[in-house]
C-alpha positions as CSV (number, residue, x, y, z in Angstrom):
1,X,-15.9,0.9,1.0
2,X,-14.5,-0.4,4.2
3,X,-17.2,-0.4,7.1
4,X,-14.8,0.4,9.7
5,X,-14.0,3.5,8.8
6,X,-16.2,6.0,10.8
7,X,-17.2,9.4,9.5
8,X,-14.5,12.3,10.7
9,X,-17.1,15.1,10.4
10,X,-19.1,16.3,13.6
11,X,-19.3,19.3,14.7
12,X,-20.0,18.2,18.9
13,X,-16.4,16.2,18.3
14,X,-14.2,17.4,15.1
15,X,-11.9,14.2,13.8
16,X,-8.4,14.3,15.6
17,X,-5.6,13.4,14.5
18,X,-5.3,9.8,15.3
19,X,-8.6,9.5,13.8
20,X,-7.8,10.8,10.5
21,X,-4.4,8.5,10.6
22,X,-6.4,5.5,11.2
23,X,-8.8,6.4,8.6
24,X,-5.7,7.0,6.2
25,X,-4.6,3.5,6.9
26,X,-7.7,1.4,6.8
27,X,-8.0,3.4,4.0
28,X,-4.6,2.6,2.2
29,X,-5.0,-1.1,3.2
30,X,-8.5,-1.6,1.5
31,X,-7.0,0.0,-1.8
32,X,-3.9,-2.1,-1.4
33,X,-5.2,-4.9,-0.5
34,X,-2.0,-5.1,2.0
35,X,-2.3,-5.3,6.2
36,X,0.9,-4.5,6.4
37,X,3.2,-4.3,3.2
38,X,6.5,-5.8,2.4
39,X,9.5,-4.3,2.9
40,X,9.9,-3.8,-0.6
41,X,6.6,-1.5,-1.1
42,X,6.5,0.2,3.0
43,X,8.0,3.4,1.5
44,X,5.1,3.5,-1.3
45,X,2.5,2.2,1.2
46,X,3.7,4.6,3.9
47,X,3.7,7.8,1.8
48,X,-0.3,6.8,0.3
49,X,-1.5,7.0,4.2
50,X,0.7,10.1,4.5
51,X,-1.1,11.6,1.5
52,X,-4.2,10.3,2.4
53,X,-4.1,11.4,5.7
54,X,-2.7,15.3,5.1
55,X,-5.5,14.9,2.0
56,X,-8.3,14.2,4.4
57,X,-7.2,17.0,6.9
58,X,-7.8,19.4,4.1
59,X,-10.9,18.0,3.3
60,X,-12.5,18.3,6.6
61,X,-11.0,21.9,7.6
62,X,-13.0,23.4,4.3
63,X,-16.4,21.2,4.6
64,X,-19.0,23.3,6.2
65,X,-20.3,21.3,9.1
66,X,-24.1,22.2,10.4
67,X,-24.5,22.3,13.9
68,X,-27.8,21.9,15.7
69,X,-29.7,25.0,17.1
């Protein structure tokens, strides 16, 4: 997986939303293998970091996050 994502789940400082979309996109590029797409496949690219993104919001709103104490 690619390295420069950072893990979004912390309880001292929850994942905002720029973190998530930049997560999304790293994320979307990796699997595509695309920095930035053609114009012919920006809709398709666009919509995976949408999904992804919206997807990963989910994700970390129901994970139970252990806080120190």
């Amino acid at each position: 997986m690619c390295r420069s994502i950072k893990v979004l789940r912390s309880a001292e400082s929850p994942a905002t939303d720029a973190d998530i979309e930049a997560a999304a996109l790293q994320f979307v590029r990796k699997i595509s293998g695309y920095r930035q797409p053609s114009r012919a496949n920006a809709e398709a690219f666009d919509q995976a970091v949408t999904e992804v993104a919206e997807s990963s919001r989910r994700l970390l709103s129901q994970l139970a996050v252990r806080t120190s104490g």
